[in-house]
N, C-alpha and C positions, 0 to 999 in steps of 0.2 A: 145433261138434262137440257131439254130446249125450253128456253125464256117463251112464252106465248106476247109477252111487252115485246119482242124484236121481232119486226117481217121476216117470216122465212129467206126472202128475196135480198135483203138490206147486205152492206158490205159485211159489217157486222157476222152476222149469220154464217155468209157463205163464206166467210175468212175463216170462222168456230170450226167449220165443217170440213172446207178442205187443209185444215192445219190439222184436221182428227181421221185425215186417208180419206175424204170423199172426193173422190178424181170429177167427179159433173160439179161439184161448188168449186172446185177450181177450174174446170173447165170455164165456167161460167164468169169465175174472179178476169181468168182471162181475155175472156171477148169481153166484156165491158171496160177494162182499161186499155187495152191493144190499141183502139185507135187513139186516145187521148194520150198516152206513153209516146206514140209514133209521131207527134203531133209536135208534143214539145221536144224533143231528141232533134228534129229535123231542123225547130225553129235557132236551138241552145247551137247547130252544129255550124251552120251558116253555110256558103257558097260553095269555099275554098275546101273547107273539109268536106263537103259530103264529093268532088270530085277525086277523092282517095279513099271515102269510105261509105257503104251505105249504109243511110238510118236504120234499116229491117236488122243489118248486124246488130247493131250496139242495142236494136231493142230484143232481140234472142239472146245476148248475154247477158242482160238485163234480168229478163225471164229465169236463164240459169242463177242469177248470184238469188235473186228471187226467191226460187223455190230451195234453194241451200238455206236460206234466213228467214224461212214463214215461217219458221216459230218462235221470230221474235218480234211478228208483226201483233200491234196493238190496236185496234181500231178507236178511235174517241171518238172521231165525227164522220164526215162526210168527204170528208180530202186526206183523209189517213193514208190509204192506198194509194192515193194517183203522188199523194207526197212521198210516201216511201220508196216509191219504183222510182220515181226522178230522182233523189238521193241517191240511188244504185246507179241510173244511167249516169 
């Protein structure tokens, strides 16, 4: 049942949605954390490492252990997601 208290848009939401089979709220979970996940991966990996490895990697396994564990994604706030996925990375 959808809460009319939650934006349809909010992480919340589209976390409910794509953890219940909706591939566009996870599409969606996707491109708003993609750049921010990429962002910090790149910063956490530093110089040395990313000349053996690139960031895109570790953020597509990331995405895999991800979607193997959205359904023990919790939202409370507003950095739930972008803190879980860096947990993963």
């Amino acid at each position: 049942m959808v809460d009319p208290a939650i934006p349809e848009d909010s992480d919340r939401a589209l976390v409910d949605r794509a953890q219940n089979g909706d591939r566009v709220a996870l599409d969606q979970v996707i491109a708003r954390y993609h750049g921010p996940l990429l962002k910090i991966i790149r910063l956490r990996m530093g110089t040395a490492v990313r000349n053996f490895v690139e960031p895109e990697d570790i953020a597509q396994l990331t995405w895999l252990k991800a979607l193997e564990q959205l359904g023990t994604l919790e939202v409370r706030s507003d950095s739930s997601v972008l803190h879980w996925l860096v947990s993963i990375a």
